[in-house]
LOBAFI-705356 format. One line per 2 residues: number of its first residue (from 1); their letters; for each residue x, y, z of N, C-alpha, C. Coordinates in Angstrom, 1 decimal, always signed. Layout:
N
NUM> a> X Y Z X Y Z X Y Z; ...
This chain:
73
1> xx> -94.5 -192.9 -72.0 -94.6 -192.2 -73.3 -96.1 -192.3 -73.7; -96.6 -191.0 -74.4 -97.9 -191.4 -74.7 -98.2 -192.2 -75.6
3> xx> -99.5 -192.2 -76.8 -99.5 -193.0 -77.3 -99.6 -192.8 -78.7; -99.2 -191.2 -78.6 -98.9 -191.1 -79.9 -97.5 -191.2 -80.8
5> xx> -96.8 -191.7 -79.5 -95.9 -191.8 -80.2 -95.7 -193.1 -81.2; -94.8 -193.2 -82.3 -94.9 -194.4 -83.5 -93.6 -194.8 -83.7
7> xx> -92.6 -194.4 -83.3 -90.8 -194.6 -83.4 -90.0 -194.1 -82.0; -89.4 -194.8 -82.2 -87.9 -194.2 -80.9 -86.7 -194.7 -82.1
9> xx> -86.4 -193.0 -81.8 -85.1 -192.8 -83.1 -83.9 -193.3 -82.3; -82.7 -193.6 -82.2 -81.3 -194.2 -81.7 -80.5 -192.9 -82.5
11> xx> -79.9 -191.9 -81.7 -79.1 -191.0 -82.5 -78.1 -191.0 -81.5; -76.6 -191.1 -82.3 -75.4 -191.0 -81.6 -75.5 -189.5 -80.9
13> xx> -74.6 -189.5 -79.8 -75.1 -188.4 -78.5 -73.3 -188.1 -79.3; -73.4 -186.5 -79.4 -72.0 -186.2 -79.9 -72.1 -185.0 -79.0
15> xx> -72.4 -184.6 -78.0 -71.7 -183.9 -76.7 -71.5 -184.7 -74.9; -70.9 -183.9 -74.1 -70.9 -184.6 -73.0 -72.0 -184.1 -72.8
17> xx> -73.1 -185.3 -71.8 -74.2 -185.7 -71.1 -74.2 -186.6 -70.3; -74.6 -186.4 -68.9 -74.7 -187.6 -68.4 -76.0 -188.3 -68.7
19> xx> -76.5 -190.1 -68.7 -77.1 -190.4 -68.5 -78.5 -190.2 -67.8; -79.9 -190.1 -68.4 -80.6 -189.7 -67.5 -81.8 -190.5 -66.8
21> xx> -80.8 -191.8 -66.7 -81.6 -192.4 -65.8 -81.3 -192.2 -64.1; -82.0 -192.3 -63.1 -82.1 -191.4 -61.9 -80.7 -193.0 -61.7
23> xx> -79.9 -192.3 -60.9 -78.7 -193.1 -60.1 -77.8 -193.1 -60.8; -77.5 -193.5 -62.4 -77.1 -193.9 -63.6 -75.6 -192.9 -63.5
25> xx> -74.1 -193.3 -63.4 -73.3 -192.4 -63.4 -72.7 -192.2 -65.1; -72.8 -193.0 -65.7 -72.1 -193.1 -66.8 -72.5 -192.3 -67.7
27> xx> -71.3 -191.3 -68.9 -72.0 -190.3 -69.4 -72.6 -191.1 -70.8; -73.4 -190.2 -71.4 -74.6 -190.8 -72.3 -73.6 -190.7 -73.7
29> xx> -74.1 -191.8 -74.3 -74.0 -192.2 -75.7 -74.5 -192.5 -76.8; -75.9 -191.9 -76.9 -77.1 -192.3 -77.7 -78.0 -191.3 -76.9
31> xx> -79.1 -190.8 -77.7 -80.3 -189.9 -77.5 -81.3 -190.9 -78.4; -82.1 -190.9 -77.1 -83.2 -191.2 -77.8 -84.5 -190.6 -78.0
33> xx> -85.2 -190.3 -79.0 -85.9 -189.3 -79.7 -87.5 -190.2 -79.6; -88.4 -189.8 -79.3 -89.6 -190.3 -79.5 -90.3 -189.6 -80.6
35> xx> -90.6 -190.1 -81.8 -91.2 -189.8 -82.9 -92.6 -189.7 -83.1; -93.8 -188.6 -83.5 -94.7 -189.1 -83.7 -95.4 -189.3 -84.9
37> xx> -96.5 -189.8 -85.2 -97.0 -190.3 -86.3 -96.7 -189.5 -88.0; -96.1 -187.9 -87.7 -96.2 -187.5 -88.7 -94.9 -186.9 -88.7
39> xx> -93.9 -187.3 -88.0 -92.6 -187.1 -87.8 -92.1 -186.4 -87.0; -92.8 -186.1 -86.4 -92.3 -184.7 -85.3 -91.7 -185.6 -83.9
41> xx> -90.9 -184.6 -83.6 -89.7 -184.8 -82.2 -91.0 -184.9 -81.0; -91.1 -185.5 -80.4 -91.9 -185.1 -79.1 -90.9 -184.9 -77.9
43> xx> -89.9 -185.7 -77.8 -89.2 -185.9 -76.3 -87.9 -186.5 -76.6; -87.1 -186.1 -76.0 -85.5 -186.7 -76.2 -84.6 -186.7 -74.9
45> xx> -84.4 -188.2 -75.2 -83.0 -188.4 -73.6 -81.6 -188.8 -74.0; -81.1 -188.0 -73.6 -79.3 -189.2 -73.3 -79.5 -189.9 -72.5
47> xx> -78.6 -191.2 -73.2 -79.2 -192.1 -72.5 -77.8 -193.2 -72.5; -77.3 -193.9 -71.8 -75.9 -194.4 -71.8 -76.2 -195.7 -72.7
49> xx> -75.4 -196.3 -73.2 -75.6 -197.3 -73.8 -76.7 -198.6 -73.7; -76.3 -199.3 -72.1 -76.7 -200.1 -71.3 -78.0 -199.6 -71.3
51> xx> -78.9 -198.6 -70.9 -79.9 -198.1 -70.7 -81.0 -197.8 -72.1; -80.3 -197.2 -73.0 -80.2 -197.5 -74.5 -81.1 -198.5 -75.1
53> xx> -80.5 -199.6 -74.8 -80.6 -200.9 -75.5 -82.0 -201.5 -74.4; -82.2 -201.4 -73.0 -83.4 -201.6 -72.3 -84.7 -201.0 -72.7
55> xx> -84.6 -199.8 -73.0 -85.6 -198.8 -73.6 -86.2 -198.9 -74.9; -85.0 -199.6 -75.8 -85.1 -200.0 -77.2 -86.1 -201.2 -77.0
57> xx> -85.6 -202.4 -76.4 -86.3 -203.5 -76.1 -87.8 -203.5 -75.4; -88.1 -202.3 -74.0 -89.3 -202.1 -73.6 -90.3 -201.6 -75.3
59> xx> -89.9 -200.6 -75.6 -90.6 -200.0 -76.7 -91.4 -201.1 -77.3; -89.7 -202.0 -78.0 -90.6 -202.5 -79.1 -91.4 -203.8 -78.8
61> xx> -91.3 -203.9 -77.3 -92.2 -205.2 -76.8 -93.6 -203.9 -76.8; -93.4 -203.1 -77.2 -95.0 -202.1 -76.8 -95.6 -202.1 -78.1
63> xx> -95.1 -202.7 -78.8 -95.2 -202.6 -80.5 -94.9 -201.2 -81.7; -93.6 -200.6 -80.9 -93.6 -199.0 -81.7 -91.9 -199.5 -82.1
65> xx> -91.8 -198.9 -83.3 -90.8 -199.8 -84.5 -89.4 -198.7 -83.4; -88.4 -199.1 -83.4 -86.8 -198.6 -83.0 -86.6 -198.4 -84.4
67> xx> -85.7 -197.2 -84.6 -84.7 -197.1 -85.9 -83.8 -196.5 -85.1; -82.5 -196.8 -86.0 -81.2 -196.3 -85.4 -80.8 -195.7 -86.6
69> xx> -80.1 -194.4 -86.2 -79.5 -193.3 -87.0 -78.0 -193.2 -86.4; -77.3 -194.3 -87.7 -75.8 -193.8 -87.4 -74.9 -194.2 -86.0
71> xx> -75.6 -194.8 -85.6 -75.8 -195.9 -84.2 -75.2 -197.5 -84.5; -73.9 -197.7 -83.9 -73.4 -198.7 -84.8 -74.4 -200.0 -84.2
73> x> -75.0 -200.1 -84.1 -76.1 -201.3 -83.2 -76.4 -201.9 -84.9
């Protein structure tokens, strides 16, 4: 992700999608949205739960804040 991004939004995935990590069978349950500085969408994945929550944790060890939207986490 570049470096403009400032958030990764957690939004409940309310269609079928699979997962889009490469191998990953399980269908997705969360999209996650990369936000930037002035609110704008840059990039968005389904993403299955398990994968979700790794992505959440890389980010904010990178120092860019997670918010969850409606995301029982």
């Amino acid at each position: 992700m570049s470096n403009d991004v400032k958030i990764i939004e957690l939004w409940p995935c309310g269609y079928q999608a699979p997962c889009k990590v490469r191998n990953c069978k399980t269908n997705a349950a969360i999209i996650a949205r990369s936000v930037d500085a002035g609110g704008r969408p840059l990039r968005q994945y389904e993403l299955c739960a398990t994968h979700a929550d790794q992505i959440a944790e890389r980010e904010r060890g990178r120092g860019r804040d997670v918010v969850t939207r409606g995301v029982g986490r």
